[in-house]
N, C-alpha and C positions, 0 to 999 in steps of 0.2 A: 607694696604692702598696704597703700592707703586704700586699694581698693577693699582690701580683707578687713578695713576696721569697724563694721559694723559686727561680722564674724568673730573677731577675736571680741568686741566688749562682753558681744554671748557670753563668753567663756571665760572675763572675766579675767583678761589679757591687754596689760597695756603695750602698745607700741613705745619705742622709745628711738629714737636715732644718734647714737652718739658720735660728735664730730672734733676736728682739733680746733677747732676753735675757741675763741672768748665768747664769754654770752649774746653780745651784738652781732659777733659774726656767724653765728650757730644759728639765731635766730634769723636773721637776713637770707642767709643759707636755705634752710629747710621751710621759708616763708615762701622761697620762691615755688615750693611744691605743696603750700597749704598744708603742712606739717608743721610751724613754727610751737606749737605749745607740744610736739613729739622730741624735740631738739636738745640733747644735751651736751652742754661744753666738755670740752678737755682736754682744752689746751697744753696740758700738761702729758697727757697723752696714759694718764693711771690707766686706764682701763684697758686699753690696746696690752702694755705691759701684762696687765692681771689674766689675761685672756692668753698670753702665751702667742699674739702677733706676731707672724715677722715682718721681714722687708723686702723686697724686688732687689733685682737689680737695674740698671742705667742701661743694659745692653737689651733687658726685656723690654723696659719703656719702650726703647729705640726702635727695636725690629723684634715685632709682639711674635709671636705664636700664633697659629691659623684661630685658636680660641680664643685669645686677645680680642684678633681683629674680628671678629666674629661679634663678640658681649660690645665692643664699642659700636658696632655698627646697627646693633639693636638697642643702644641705649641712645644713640644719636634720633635713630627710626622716632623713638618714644618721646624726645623732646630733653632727654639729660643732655649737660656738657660739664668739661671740665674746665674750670677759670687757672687758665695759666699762671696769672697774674694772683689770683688767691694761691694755690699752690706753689707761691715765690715767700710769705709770708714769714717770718721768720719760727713762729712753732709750728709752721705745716712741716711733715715729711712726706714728701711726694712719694715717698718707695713704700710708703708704710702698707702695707696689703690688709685690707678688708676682712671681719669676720660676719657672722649675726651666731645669735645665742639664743637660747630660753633660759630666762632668770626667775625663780620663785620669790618671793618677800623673803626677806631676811639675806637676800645675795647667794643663796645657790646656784649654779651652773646647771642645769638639768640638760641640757644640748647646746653643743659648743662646735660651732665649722669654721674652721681657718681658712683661707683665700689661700688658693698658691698663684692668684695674678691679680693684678689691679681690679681685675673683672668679674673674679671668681668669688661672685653671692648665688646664694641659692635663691632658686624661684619661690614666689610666696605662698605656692601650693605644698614646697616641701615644708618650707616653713611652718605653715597651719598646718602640716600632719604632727610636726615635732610636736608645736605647742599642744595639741590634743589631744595627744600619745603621752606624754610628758606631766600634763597638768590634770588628765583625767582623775 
């Protein structure tokens, strides 16, 4: 998505990343992708809640899905990884599965996509059609 944020200011569209972390680690986090001022905490995890999140299971981690392995294998390609060791953290939940959204001012939901795997975000192209479609 950082590619599209000259696209989204167009429109007038902020990015935002929400992670479980506290504000040092949220920052440290999305610093390493030149996103730190996109970063927001939540440690506490409200937002995943609010969103209607679920959670994986231990046996999916273990022995992914040809899709799994698939989205890790092009997020590795791209330069992502996952910090085992942050993911041990005591408010991380490693099962917690992924959404992204489009949110108006004031907290509206206007698109809302739930992960059904660790892996499963939508590309930034579908993304920037929601936001388009949505905020037009």
């Amino acid at each position: 998505m950082r590619e599209q944020m000259p696209e989204l200011q167009k429109l007038g569209v902020n990015l935002a990343c929400v992670v479980q972390g506290d504000a040092d680690e949220a920052a440290e986090f999305c610093g390493q992708y030149g996103m730190a001022a996109q970063c927001i905490p939540d440690p506490d995890k409200e937002s995943y809640r609010k969103f209607g999140l679920d959670r994986t299971s231990w046996g999916a981690l273990l022995f992914p899905s040809p899709e799994l392995k698939k989205r890790r294998k092009e997020n590795r390609e791209a330069g992502f990884a996952v910090s085992v060791k942050g993911s041990l953290k005591n408010h991380c939940d490693i099962l917690l599965l992924p959404g992204a959204a489009v949110v108006a001012r004031g907290g509206k939901i206007l698109w809302l996509h739930r992960g059904k795997n660790p892996g499963d975000l939508p590309e930034a192209r579908v993304m920037m059609e929601e936001a388009r479609k949505n905020l037009a």
